[in-house]
MARMARLO-654082 format. One record per residue (C-alpha): residue number from 1; residue in three letters; chain; z, y, x. Coordinates in nm, 4 decimals. Layout:
N
[NUM; ALA; A; [Z; Y; X]]
...
//
This chain:
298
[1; UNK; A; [2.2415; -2.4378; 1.7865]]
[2; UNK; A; [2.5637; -2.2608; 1.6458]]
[3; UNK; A; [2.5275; -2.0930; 1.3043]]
[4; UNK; A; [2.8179; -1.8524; 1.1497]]
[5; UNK; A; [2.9013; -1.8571; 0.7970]]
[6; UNK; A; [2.7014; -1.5692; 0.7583]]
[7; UNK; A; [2.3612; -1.6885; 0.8901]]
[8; UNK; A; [2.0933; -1.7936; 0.6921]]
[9; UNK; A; [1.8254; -2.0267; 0.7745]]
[10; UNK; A; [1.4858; -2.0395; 0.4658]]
[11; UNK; A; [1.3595; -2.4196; 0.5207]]
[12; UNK; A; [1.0503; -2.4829; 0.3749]]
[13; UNK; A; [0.8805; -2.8430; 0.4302]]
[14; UNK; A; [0.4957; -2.8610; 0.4207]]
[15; UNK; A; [0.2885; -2.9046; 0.1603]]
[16; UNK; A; [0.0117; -3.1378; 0.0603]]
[17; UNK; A; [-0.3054; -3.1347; -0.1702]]
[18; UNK; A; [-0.2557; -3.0227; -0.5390]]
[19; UNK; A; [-0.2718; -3.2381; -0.7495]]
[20; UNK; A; [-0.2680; -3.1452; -1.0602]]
[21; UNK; A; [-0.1805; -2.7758; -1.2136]]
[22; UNK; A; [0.2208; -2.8786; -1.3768]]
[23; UNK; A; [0.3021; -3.0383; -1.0087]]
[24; UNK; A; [0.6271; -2.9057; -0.9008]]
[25; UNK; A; [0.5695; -2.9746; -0.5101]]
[26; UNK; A; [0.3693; -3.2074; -0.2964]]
[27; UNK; A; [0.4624; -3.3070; 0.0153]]
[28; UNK; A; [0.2390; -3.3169; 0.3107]]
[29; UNK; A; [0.1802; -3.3548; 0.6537]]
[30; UNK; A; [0.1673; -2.9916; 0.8941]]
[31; UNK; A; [-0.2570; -3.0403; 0.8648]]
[32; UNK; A; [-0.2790; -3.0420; 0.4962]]
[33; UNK; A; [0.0207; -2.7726; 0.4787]]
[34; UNK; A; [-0.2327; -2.5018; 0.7097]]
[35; UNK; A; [-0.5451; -2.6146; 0.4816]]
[36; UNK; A; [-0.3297; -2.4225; 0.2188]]
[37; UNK; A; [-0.2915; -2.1142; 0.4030]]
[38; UNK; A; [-0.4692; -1.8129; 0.3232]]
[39; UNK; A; [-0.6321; -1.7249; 0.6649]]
[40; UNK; A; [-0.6737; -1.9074; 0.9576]]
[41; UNK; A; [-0.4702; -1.7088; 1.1974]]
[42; UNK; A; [-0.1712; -1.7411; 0.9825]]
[43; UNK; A; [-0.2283; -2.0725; 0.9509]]
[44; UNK; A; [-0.0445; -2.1666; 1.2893]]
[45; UNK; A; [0.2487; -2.3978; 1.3881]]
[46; UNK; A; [0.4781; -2.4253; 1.6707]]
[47; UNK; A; [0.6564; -2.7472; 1.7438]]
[48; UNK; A; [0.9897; -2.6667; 1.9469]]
[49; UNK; A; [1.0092; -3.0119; 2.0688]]
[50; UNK; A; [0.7118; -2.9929; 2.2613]]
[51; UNK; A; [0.6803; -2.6473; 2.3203]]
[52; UNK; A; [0.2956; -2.6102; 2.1676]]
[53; UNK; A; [0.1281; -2.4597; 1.9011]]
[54; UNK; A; [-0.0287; -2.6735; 1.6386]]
[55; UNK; A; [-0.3708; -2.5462; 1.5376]]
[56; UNK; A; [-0.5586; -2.6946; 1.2633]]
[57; UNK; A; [-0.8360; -2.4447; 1.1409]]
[58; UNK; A; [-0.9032; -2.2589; 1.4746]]
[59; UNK; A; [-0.6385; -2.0197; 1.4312]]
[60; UNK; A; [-0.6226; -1.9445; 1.7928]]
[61; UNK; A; [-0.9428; -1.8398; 1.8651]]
[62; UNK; A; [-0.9707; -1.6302; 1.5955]]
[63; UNK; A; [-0.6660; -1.4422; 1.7331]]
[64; UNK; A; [-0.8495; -1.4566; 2.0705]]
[65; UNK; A; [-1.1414; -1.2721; 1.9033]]
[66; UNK; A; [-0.9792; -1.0682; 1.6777]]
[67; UNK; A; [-1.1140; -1.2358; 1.3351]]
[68; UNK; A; [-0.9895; -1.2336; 1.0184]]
[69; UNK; A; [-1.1020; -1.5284; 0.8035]]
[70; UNK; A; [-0.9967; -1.6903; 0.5334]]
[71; UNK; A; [-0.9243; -2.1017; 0.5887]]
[72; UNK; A; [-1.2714; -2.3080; 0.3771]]
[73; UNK; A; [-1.5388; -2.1385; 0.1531]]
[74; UNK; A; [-1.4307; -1.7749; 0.0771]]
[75; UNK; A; [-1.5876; -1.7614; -0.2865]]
[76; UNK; A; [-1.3564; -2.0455; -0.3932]]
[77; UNK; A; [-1.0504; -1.9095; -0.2141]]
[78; UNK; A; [-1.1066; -1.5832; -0.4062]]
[79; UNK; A; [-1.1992; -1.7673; -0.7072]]
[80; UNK; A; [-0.8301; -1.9726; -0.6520]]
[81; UNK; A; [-0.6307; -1.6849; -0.5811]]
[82; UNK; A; [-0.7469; -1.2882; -0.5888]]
[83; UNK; A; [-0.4414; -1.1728; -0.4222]]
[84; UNK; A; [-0.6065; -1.3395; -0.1049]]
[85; UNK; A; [-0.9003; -1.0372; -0.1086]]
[86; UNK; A; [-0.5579; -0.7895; -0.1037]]
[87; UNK; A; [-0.4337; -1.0194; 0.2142]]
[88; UNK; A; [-0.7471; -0.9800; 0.3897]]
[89; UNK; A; [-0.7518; -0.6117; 0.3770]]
[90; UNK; A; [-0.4091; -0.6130; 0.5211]]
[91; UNK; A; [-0.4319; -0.8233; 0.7793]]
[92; UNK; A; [-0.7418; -0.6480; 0.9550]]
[93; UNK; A; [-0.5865; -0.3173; 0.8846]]
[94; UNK; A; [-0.2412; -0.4032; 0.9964]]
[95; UNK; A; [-0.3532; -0.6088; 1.3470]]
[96; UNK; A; [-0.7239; -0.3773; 1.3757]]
[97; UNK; A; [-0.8860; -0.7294; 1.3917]]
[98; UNK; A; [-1.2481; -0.7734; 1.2506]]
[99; UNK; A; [-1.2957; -0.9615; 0.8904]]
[100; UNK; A; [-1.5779; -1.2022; 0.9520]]
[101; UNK; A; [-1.8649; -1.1951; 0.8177]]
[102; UNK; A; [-1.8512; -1.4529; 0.5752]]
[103; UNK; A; [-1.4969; -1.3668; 0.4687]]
[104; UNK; A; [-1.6268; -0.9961; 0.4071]]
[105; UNK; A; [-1.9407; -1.0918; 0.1761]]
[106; UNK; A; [-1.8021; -1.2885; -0.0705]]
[107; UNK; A; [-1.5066; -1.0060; -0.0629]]
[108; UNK; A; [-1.7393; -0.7581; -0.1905]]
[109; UNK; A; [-1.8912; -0.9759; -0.4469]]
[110; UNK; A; [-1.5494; -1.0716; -0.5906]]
[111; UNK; A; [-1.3525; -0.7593; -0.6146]]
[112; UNK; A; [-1.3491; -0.7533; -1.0205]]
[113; UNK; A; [-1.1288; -1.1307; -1.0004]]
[114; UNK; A; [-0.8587; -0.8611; -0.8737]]
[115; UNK; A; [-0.8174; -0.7807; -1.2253]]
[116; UNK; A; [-0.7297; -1.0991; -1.3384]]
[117; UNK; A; [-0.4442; -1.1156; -1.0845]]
[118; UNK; A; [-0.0944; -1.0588; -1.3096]]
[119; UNK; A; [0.0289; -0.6819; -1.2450]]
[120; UNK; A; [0.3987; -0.7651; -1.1007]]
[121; UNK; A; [0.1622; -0.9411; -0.8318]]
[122; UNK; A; [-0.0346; -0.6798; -0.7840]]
[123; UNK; A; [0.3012; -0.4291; -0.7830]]
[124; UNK; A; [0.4581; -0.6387; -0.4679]]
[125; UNK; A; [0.1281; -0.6595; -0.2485]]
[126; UNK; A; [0.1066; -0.2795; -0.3147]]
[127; UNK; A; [0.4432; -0.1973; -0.2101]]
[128; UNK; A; [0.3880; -0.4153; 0.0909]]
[129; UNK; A; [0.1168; -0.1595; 0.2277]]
[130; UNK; A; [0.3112; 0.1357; 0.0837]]
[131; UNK; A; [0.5902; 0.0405; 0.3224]]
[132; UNK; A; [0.3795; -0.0440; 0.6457]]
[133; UNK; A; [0.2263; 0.1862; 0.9374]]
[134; UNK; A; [-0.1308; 0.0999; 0.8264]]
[135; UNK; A; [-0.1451; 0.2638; 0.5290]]
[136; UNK; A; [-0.4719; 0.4602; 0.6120]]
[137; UNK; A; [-0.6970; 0.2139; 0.7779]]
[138; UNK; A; [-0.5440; -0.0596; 0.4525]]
[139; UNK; A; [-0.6774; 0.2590; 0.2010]]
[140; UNK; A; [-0.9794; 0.2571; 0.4124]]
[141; UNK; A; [-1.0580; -0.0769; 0.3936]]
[142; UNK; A; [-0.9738; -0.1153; -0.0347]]
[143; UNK; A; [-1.2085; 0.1810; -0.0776]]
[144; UNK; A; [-1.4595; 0.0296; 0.1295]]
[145; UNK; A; [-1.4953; -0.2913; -0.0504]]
[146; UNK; A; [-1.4501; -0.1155; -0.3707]]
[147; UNK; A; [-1.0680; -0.3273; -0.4194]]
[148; UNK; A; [-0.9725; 0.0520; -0.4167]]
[149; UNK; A; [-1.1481; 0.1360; -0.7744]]
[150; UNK; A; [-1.0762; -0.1693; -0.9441]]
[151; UNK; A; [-0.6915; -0.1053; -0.8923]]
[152; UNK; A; [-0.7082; 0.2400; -0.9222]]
[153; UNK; A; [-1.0144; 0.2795; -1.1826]]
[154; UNK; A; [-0.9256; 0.6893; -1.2441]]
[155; UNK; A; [-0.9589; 0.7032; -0.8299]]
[156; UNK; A; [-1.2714; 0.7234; -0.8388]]
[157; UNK; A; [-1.3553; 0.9838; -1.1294]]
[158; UNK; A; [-1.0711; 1.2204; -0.9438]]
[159; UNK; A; [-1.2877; 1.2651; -0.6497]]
[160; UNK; A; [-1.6210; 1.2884; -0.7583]]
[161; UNK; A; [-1.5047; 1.6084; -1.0182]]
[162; UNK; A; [-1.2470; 1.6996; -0.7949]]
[163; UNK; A; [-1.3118; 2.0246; -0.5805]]
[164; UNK; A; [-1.1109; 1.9295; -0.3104]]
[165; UNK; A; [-1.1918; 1.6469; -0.0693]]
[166; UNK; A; [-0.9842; 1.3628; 0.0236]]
[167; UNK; A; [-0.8703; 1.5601; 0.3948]]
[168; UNK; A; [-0.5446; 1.6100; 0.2343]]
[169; UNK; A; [-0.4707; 1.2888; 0.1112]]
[170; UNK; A; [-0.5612; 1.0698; 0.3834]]
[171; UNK; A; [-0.3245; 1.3343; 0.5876]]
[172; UNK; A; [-0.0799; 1.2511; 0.3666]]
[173; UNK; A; [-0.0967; 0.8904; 0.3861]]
[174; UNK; A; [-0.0883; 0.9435; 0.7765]]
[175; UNK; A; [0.2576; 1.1140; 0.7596]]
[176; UNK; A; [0.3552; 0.8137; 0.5722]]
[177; UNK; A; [0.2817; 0.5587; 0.7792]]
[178; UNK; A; [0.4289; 0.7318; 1.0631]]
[179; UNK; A; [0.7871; 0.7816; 0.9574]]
[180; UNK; A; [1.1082; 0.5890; 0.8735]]
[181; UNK; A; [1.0987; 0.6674; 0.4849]]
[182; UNK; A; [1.2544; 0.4823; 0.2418]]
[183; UNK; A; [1.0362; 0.3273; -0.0473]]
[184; UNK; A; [1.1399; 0.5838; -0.2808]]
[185; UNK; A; [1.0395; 0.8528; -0.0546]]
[186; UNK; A; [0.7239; 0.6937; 0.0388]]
[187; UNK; A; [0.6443; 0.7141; -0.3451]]
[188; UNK; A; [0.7148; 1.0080; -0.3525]]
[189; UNK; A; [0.4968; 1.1515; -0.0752]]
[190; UNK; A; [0.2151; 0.8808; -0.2074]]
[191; UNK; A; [0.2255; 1.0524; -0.5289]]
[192; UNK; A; [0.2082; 1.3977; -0.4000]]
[193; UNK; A; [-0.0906; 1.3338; -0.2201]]
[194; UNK; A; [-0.2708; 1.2740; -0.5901]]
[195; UNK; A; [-0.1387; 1.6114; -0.7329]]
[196; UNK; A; [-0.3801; 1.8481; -0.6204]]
[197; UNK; A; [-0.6614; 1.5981; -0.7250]]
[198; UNK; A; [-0.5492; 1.6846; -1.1200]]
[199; UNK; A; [-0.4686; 2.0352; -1.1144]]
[200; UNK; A; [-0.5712; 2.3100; -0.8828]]
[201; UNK; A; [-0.2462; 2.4629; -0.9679]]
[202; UNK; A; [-0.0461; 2.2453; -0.7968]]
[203; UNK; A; [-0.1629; 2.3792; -0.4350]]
[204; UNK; A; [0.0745; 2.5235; -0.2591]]
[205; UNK; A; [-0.0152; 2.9222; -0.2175]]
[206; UNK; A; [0.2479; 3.1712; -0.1275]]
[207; UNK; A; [0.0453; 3.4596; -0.3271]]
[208; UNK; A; [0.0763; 3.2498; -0.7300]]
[209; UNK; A; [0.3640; 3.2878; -0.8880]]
[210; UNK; A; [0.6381; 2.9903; -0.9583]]
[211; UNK; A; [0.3962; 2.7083; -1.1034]]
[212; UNK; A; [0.4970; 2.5450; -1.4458]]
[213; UNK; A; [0.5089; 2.1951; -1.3443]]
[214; UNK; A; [0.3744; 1.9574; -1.6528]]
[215; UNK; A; [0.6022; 1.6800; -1.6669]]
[216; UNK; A; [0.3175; 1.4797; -1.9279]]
[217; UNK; A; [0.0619; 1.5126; -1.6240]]
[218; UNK; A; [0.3767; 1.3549; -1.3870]]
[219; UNK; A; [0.3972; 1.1037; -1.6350]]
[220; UNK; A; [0.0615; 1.0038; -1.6697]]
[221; UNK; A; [0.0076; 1.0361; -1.3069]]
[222; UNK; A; [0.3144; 0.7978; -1.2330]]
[223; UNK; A; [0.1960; 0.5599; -1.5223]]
[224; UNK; A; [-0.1412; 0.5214; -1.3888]]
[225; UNK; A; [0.0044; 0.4333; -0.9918]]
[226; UNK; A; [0.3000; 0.2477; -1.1185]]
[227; UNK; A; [0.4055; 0.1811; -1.4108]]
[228; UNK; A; [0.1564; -0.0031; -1.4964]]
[229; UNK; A; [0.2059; -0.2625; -1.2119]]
[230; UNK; A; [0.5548; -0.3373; -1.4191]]
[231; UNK; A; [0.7546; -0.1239; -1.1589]]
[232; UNK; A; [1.1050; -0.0956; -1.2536]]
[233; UNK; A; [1.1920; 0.1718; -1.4857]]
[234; UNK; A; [1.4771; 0.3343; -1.2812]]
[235; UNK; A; [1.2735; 0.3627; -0.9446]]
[236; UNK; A; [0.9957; 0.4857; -1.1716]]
[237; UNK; A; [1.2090; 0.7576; -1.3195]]
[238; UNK; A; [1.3739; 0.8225; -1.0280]]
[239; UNK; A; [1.0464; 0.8712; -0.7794]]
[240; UNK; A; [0.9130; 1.1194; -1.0670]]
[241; UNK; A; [1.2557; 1.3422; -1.0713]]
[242; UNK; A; [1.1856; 1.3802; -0.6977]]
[243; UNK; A; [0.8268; 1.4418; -0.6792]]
[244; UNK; A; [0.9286; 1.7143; -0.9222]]
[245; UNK; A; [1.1755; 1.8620; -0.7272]]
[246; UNK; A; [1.0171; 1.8173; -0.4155]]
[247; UNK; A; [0.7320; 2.0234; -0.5595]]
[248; UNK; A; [1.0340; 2.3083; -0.6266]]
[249; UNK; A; [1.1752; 2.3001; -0.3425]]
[250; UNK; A; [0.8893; 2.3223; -0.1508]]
[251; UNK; A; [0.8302; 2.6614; -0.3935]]
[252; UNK; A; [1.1705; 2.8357; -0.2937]]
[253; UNK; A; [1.0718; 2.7105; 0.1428]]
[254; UNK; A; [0.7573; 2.9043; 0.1224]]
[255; UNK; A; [0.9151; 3.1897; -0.1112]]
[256; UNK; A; [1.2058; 3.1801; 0.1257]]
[257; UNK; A; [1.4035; 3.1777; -0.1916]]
[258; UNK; A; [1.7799; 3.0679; -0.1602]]
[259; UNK; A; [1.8217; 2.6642; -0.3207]]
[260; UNK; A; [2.0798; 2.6837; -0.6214]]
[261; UNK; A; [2.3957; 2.5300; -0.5870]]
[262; UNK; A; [2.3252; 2.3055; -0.8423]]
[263; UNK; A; [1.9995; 2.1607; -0.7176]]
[264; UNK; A; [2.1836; 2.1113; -0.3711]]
[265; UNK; A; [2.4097; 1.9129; -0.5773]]
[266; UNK; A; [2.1209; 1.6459; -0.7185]]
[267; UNK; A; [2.2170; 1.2808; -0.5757]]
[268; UNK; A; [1.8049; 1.2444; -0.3695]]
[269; UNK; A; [1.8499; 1.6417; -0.2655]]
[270; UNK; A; [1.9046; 1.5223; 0.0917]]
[271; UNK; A; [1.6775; 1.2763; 0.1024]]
[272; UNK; A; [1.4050; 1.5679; -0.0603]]
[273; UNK; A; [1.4899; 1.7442; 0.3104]]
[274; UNK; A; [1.2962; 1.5539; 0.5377]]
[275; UNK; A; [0.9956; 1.5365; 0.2943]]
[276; UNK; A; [1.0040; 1.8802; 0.2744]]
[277; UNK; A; [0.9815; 1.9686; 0.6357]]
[278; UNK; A; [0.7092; 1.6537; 0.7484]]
[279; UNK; A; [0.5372; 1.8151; 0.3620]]
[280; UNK; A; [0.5474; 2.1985; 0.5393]]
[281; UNK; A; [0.4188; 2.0728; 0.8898]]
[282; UNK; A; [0.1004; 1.9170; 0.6852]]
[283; UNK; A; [0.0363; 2.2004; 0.5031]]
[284; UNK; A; [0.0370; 2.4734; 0.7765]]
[285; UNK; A; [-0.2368; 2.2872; 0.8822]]
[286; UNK; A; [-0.4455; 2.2376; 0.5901]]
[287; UNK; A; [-0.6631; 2.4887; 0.3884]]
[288; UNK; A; [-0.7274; 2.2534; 0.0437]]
[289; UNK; A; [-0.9248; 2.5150; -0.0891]]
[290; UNK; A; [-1.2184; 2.5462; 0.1918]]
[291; UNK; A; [-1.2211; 2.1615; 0.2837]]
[292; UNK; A; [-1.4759; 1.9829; 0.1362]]
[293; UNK; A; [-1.6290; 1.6262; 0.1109]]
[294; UNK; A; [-1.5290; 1.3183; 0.1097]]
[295; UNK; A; [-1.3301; 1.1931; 0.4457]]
[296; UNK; A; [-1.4832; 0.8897; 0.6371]]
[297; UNK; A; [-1.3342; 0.6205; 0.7807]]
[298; UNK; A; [-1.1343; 0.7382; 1.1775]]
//
């Protein structure tokens, strides 16, 4: 095997039992390493000297079925860890397997340890979804098990006085999971999708006149999906000045009103441009004011 100076290979030896809670590492064999795991078909090994897969937990069946299920008693994996109810959900939702049965019940009777979990935790399995292609069926699943409300407590409340349904959002969330945007632009769009939720007057309608945008409704809105999962300040400011904008821009599109110089001169404005035209291509196709209920699950 020939490595350059610039390749880069993560070794990570298996682990045993804990211990104790102040042990550093334990070293263990590749069986007590996959009891650790968090499901069983992630739990698998390959051994390049003999060319076979090492399966301790029934790993491979499970992917032969299409299961999701977490590796020993689900309430005390939960119970352990929280973040492993957030791992679930992904896994099914990225791979369209099937949570067991088991694994699914005590899910549901657990969701409230997902407040316990620390926020930056919660901030990095979020952005993990935020940046996949299964962003609709994940959303699905979280508001399903009711994961969704205990993240997003003000979710909840938005729909039920809202008097639009969620057909726009989950459209929304579609477009996002479906392109090549960047994080911030998948913030962006993510936070869009929430605006006409708050404030009927942030519908796009080519009869109103320019809309006064409320920057303490951005901020609350941005504080309540971000900022409070200890996002960094500068992405946080920076996703905001573009939602903004995006919102303006997508004003002087349907106005047919000529861009200013100096907005074309704003560092994101070309990364505002293909948001813009996936935002119009939504729209045409969407009357938020006559679409009612709440969407079910595709």
């Amino acid at each position: 095997m020939y490595f350059t100076k610039k390749d880069y290979v993560e070794i990570s030896t298996f682990r045993g039992p804990e211990e104790n809670e102040d042990s550093l590492e334990n070293f263990g064999t590749p069986a007590e390493d996959a009891q650790r795991r968090d499901l069983t078909i992630n739990a698998l090994f390959y051994d390049p000297f003999k060319d076979e897969i090492l399966d301790y937990v029934g790993g491979l069946e499970d992917l032969r079925k299409g299961i999701v299920r977490v590796i020993g008693e689900p309430e005390e994996r939960y119970t352990k860890d929280p973040v492993r109810m957030l791992r679930v959900i992904r896994h099914s939702a990225r791979t369209g397997f099937e949570i067991e049965e088991k694994t699914w019940e005590h899910l549901l009777k657990n969701v409230a340890l997902i407040k316990k979990v620390p926020k930056e935790r919660l901030r990095d399995e979020i952005l993990k979804d935020l940046s996949g292609f299964w962003l609709t069926k994940w959303f699905f699943l979280l508001k399903k098990s009711g994961l969704l409300y205990e993240i997003y407590p003000f979710y909840k409340n938005l729909i039920e006085n809202s008097a639009f349904s969620e057909k726009f959002f989950i459209k929304i969330l579609k477009l996002i999971e479906k392109s090549q945007f960047n994080l911030e632009q998948r913030i962006v769009l993510f936070s869009y999708a929430f605006l006409p939720l708050i404030n009927r007057n942030y519908i796009p309608n080519l009869r109103e006149e320019k809309p006064t945008f409320e920057r303490k409704e951005l901020v609350k809105l941005f504080w309540a999906l971000f900022f409070t999962f200890r996002f960094q300040r500068k992405l946080f400011e920076i996703s905001m000045d573009m939602l903004r904008d995006l919102y303006k821009l997508l004003y002087f599109k349907l106005k047919k009103k000529e861009v200013s110089r100096r907005f074309r001169r704003k560092p994101y404005f070309f990364e505002l441009l293909p948001l813009l035209d996936n935002l119009l291509s939504v729209l045409k196709n969407t009357n938020l004011k006559s679409e009612g209920g709440v969407t079910d699950e595709p």
